[in-house]
N, C-alpha and C positions, 0 to 999 in steps of 0.2 A: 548838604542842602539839596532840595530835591525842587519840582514842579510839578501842580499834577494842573492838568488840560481839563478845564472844569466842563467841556463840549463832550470828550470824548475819553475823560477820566485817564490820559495818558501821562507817564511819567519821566522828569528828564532829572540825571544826576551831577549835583556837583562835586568836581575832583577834589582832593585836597589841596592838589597844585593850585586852587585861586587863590591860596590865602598870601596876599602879596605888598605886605604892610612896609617894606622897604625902609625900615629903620623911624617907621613915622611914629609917635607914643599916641597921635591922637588920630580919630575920622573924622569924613566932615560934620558930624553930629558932634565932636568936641569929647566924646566918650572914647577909653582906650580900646582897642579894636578887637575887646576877646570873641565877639558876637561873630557868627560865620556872615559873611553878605559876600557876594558877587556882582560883577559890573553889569548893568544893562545889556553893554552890546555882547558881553559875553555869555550871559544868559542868551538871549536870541539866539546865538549858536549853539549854546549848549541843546536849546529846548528842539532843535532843527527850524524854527521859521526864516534863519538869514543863515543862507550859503557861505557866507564868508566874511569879513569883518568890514568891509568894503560894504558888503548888504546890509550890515546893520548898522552903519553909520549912517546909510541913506534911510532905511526908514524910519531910523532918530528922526535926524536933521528934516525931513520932510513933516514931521510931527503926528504921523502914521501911529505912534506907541503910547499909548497911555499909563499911569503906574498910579493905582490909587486913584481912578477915574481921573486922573489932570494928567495933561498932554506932558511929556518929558522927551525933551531937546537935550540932553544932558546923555551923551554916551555911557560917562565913567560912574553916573548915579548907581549908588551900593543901593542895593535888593535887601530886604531883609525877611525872616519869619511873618509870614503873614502879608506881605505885599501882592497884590494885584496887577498884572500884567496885562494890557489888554492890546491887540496888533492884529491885522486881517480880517478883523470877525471872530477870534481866538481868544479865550479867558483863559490864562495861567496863572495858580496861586502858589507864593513861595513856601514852603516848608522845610526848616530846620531838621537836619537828621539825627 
């Protein structure tokens, strides 16, 4: 799963190490989890806007982050193909690899 920086057309990659279903058969969309997604605060990091997981909690919790133009308070919120990120002045759009 990738990101590209709709400002500055730059790209951020995701590992394989996020796929990290822990024995669950469903997501929270109640479908089984073959779809790639990664977590909000972990995208921040991946994309570089939050230094450390500690910065992306804060600009969740602050309501700083947008996904899909509505505000998301929700650290663990799964990203998916085609999602919209918005944080700083910053547009990231998710892309499935």
């Amino acid at each position: 799963m990738s990101a590209n920086q709709s400002s500055e057309n730059q790209g951020a990659e995701n590992q394989s190490s996020e796929q990290n279903n822990a024995g669950s058969a469903n997501d929270e969309s109640g479908t089984s989890g073959s779809a790639e997604t990664i977590a909000l605060d972990q995208f921040l990091k991946l994309a570089q806007v939050a230094s450390s997981g500690g910065h992306a909690k804060a600009l969740i919790q602050s309501g700083e982050v947008r996904v899909n133009g509505e505000v998301e308070t929700r650290r663990g919120r799964k990203l998916r193909d085609g999602d919209r990120v918005e944080v700083e002045g910053e547009e990231f759009v998710i892309q499935a690899d």
